[in-house]
N, C-alpha and C positions, 0 to 999 in steps of 0.2 A: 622738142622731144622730152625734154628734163622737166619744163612745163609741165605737158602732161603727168609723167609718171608721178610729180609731186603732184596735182590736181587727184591723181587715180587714189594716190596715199590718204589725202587728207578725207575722200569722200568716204574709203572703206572704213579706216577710223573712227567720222561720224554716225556710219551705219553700228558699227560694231557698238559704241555709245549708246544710240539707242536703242540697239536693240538690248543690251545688257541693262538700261536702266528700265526698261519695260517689266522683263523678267523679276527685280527687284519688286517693283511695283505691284508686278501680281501678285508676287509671293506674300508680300506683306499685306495686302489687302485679302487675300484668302483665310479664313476659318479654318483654326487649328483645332484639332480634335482634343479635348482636354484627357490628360494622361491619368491612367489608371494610377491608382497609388499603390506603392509597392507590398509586396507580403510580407508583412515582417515575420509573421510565423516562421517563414522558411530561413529570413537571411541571417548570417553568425550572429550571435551577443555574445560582450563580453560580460560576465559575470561577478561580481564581487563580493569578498567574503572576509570572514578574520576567525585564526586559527583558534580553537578551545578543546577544552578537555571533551570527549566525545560522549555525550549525555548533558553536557553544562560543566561547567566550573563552580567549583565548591568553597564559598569564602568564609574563613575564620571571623568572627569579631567579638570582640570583648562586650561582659556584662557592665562592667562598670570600667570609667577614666582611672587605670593605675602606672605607674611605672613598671617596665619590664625588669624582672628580677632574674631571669635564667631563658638563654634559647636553646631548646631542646634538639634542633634537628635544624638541616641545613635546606635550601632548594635542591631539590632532583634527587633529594632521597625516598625512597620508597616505604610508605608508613600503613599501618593497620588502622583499622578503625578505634577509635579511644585510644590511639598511643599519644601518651602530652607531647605536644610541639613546642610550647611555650609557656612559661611561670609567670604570674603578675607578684606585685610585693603584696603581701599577706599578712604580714606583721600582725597588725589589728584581728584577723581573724585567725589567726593562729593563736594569740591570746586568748579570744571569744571562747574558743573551742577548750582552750586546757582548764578554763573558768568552768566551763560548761562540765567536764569530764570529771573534774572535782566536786561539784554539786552533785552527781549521779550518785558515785562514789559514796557521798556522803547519805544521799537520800537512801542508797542501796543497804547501809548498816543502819539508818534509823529504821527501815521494814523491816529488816532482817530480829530486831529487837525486838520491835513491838509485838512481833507477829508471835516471837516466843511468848511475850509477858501474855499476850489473849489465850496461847493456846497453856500456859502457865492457871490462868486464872479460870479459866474452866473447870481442871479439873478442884482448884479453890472452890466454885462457885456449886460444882457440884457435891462436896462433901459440906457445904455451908459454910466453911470457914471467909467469907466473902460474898459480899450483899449482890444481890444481882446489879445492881447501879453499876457498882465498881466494877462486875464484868464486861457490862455494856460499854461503860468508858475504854476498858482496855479493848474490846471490838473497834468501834468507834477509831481511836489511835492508829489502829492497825492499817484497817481502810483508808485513814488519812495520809500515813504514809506511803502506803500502797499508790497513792494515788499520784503524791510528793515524786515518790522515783518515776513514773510514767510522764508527768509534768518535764522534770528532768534529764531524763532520756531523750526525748522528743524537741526539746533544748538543744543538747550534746547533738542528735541527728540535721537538728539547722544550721548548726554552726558548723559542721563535718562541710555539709554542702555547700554553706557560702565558703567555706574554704576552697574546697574543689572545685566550684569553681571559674575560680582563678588558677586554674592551671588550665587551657588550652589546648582542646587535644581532637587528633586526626577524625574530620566527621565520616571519614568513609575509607574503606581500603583504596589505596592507590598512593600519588606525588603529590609532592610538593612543589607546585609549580613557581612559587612565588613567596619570598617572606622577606619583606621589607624591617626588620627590626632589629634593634641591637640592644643589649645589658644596658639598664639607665632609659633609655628612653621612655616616654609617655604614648603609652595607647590608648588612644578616645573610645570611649565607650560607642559601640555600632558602627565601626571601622572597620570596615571589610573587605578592605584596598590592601591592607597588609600582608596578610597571610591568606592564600588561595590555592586548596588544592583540587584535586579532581582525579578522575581515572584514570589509570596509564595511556589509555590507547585515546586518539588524539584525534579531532575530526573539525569541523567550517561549518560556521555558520553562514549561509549565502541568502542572497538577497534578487532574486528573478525578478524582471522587469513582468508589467501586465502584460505586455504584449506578447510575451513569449509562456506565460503560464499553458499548462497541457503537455509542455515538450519534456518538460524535464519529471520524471516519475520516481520513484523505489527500485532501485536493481541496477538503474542508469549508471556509467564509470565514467569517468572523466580525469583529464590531467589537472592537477592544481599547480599553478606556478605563484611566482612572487609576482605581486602587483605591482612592486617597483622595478624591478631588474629583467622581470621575464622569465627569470631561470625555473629550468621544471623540477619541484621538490618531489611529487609522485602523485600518487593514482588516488583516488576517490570514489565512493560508490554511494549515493544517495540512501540514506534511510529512512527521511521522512521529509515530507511535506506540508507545510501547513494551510490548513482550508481557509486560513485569512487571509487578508489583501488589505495593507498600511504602509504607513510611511517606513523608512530603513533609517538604523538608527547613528549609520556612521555616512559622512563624504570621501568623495574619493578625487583625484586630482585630474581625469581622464575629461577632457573639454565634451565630448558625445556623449557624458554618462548625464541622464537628467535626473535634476535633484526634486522633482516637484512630480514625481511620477507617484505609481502604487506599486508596491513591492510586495511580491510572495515568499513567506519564508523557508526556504530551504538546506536542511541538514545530510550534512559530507562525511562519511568516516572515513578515515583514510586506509588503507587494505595495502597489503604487502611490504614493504621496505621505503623507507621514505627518507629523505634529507630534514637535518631537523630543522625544527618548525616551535619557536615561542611559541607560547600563549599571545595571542593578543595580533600578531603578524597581521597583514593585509595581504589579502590571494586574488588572484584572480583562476578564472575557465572558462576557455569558452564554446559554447554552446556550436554544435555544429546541423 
C-alpha cells in the first residue's frame, strides 16, 4: 500500500514537472509585443536652476589693475544707481587733474589779457595811433589763447574722468549682492566676480529638458526648493522663456539628470514671501 502511494507521489510530481516546464517553454518561445515607450511629456521632471537677481545680475569691474583704496558700502545694502561702492588708488590721477586745473587757470588769465589788449588796440587802431599789423597781432594772440584755455579745459575734463573713474559705483538701483574686497587689495582690471549687484527682487534661472519643452509657459507657479536638502524656499511664477534649445551651463549631482541632453532656457521670479535665497544657490522644481 505505501508502495503505491509513494509510486502515486512520484508519478503526479513528474506530471506537475512537465507540465510546468512546458508552460516555461511556450512562454519563452512566444513573441512579445515590443512595448510602447513612455510619454515623457506627461511624467514629473525634476528641474534645475540657480538663484539670481531677477532680470540678470549686475557685475562691477574695474577699468584699470589698482589697489583698492576705500570700500564704500557693504553686501545687502541697498544702493541707487551711480552711488560709489568702491575707490581705486588715484594718487596719479589726482595729481593729473590739479596739473591740469592749474593750466586752465592759467590759460583762463592769459585770454582774459589778451582779449582786453585786442579789444585795447582797436580802439588804438582806429584813431591810428597803432599800425593795423600790430592790431592784427594783438587779434591773432587773442584767438590763440582763446584757443589755449579750450585746449586746457578739455585737458582738466579728461583728467576729471580718468579720475572718476576709479571710483566704482552702483550701475542700477537695487543690492549689493556680493563684494568680495577689502582696503589694500588689487583689483584686476575686468573682474567682475568681485562686486555683483542686481535688483532687489530675486528670481532662477532654470534649465527644461527638450523633452518636456511646451509644459512649462508665462504665468505657470511652481514651488522652488533647495536642490541639496529639499527644503521648500517658496513660490515662482515663470516669466520668460527662451525660443532656444542649447547646452545648460551648470551640472548637477542627481544620477537621472542627463548632462548631454538640450536644454530650454527658462526664467522664475519669485512672488510672495520666500526663505532666503543667495545669489548663486542651486534649486530645484518639479514639473507636474
Amino acid at each position: 500500500m505505501k508502495t503505491k502511494i509513494r509510486y502515486s507521489v512520484l508519478i503526479a510530481v513528474g506530471v506537475a514537472a512537465a507540465v510546468f516546464s512546458t508552460i516555461v517553454f511556450i512562454r519563452s518561445a512566444r513573441r512579445t509585443a515590443e512595448a510602447s515607450p513612455p510619454d515623457l511629456s506627461r511624467a514629473p521632471a525634476r528641474v534645475y536652476g540657480v538663484v539670481e537677481p531677477a532680470g540678470g545680475a549686475l557685475p562691477v569691474a574695474a577699468p584699470v589693475t589698482r589697489a583698492v583704496e576705500e570700500v564704500l558700502v557693504r553686501e545687502g545694502d541697498v544702493v541707487t544707481k551711480g552711488q560709489p561702492l568702491v575707490r581705486l588708488d588715484a594718487a596719479v590721477e589726482r595729481a593729473q587733474l590739479r596739473v591740469a586745473t592749474s593750466r586752465v587757470a592759467v590759460a583762463a588769465k592769459n585770454a582774459e589779457l589778451s582779449a582786453d589788449a585786442a579789444a585795447r588796440n582797436a580802439g588804438l587802431s582806429a584813431q591810428g595811433q597803432i599800425s593795423p599789423y600790430e592790431y592784427r597781432q594783438s587779434q591773432l594772440r587773442a584767438e590763440a589763447d582763446r584757443a589755449a584755455l579750450a585746449v586746457a579745459t578739455s585737458e582738466a575734463a579728461l583728467a576729471r574722468a580718468q579720475l572718476e573713474r576709479l571710483t566704482l559705483v552702483a550701475p542700477a538701483d537695487g543690492v549689493v549682492y556680493k563684494l568680495d574686497l577689502r582696503p589694500g587689495e588689487t583689483l584686476v582690471a575686468g573682474d567682475d566676480s568681485r562686486i555683483i549687484c542686481g535688483p532687489r527682487r530675486l528670481g532662477v534661472r532654470s534649465y527644461v529638458e527638450s523633452y518636456w519643452i511646451g509644459r512649462v509657459k508665462p504665468g505657470l507657479k511652481y514651488d522652488i526648493r533647495d536642490a541639496e536638502t529639499g527644503e521648500r524656499l517658496g513660490t515662482g511664477v515663470v516669466t520668460a522663456v527662451s525660443p532656444y534649445v542649447g547646452g545648460r551651463e551648470f551640472r548637477t549631482e542627481d544620477p537621472n539628470n542627463r548632462h548631454d541632453a538640450k536644454f530650454q532656457e527658462v526664467v522664475i521670479e519669485m512672488v510672495g514671501d520666500h526663505k532666503p535665497m543667495p545669489i548663486g544657490l542651486r534649486v530645484v522644481t518639479e514639473l507636474k
